[in-house]
N, C-alpha and C positions, 0 to 999 in steps of 0.2 A: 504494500500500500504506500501509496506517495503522496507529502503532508505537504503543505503551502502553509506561508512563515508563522502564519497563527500554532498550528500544529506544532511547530519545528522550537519557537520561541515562547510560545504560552501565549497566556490569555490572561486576564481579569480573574484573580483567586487562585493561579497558578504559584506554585512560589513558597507554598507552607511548606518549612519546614520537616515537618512530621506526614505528610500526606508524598505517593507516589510519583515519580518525575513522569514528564510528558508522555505519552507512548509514542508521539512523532518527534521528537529532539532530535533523532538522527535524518530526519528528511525521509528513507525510505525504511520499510521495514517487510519481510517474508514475513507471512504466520503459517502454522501449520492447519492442518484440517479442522484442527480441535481449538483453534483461534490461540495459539501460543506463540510467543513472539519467538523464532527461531534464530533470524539473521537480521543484522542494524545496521547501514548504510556506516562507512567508519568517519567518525566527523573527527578525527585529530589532527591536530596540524599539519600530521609529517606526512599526510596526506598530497600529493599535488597538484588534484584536481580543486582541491576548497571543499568545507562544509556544505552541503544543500541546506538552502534561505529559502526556496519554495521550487517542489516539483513541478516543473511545468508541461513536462511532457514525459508518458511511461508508453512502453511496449513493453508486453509478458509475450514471447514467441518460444512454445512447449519448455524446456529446460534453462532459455539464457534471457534477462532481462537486459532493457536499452532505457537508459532515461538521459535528459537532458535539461536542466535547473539554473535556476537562478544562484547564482551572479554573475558568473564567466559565462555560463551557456556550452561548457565542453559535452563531448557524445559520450555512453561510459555505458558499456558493455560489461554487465554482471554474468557468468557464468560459473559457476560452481564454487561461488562466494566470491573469487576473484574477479579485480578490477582492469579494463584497459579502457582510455581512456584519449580522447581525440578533441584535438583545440576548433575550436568552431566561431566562426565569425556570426550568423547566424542569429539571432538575438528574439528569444518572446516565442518561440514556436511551441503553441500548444499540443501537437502531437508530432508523430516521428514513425515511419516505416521503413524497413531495413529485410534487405536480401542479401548476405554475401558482404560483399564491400558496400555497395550501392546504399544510400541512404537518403530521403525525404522528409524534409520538417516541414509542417503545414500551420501557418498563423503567426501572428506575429501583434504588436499593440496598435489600437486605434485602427485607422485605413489599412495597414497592415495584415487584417484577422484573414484576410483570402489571399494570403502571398506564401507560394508552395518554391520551397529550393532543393533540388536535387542534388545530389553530387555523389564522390567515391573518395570511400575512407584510406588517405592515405597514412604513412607510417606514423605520421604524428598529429594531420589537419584532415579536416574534412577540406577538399577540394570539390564547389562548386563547380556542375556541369552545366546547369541549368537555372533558370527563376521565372516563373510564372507566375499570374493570379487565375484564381480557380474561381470558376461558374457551374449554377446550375445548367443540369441539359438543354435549358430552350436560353441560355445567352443571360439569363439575367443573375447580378452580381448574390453571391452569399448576404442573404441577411446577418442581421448581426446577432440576433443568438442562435449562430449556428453553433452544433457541437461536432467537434472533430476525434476521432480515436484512433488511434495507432496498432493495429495486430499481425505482426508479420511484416510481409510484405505489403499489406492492408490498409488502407485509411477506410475510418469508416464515416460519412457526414449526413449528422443527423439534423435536417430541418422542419421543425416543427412534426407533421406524422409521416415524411419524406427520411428514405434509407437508401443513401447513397454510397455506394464501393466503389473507391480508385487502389487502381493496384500499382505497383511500381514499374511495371511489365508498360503501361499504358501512360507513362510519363515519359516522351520524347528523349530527356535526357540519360534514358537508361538504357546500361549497355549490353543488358542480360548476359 
């Protein structure tokens, strides 16, 4: 599960002493079935991607997660607890599809919420191939609460009782 700053930082009566710490402090966290918290995002310094200030975008794709968070914006591929990690120019993308190297962030702030950048993970950057803004099927622009999701290679964009799937396969910039 991936927290935004309230979660990560507290809230209002957060802070007693004798009562339990946040269960989103570390940004992200695994549970198990049985809702236990198993694995915590590592927020220590010696870290050098940074703490997560607010998840802004997750993909769970079968065994390895993908997120990308506030405040640098790096790409950071969880798999089997471990971290690798990719500098990203990119900034605000509420969700993130990923094949392979290939990778799509979709959203961005204000005018931004319908602007899709493609590119391919290199050894240390994500390398832009592509930038778009995303429409629905008859031309006209994303309203603005649109919701966007990341699964796989998947976005998924939900408007209002409208269920739309872009795949990365169908983003020009992609080199399957």
């Amino acid at each position: 599960m991936g927290y935004f700053d309230e979660g990560v930082y507290g809230n209002f009566g957060w802070g007693d002493r004798d009562g339990p710490a946040p269960m989103g402090r570390h940004g992200l966290v695994r549970f198990s079935p049985g809702l236990q918290a198993e694995w915590s995002f590592p927020s220590n310094v010696d870290q050098p991607w940074g703490a997560i200030s607010d998840c802004y975008a997750l993909n769970v794709d079968k065994d390895t997660v993908w997120t990308c968070y506030y405040t640098d914006f790096p790409i950071v591929r969880i798999r089997d607890g471990a971290l690798t990690a990719w500098r990203n120019g990119v900034t605000g993308a509420r969700a993130l599809a990923v094949a392979g190297s290939q990778v799509a962030l979709l959203g961005g702030h204000g005018p931004n919420r319908d602007w899709l950048a493609a590119g391919t993970l290199g050894s240390d950057d994500l390398h832009l191939d592509g930038q778009y803004r995303i429409v629905l099927p008859d031309g006209q622009p994303l309203p603005e609460k649109t919701q966007a999701i990341g699964r796989g290679p998947d976005f998924h964009v939900l408007v209002g009782r409208d269920w739309y799937r872009l795949d990365l396969e169908r983003i020009p910039a992609y080199r399957g």
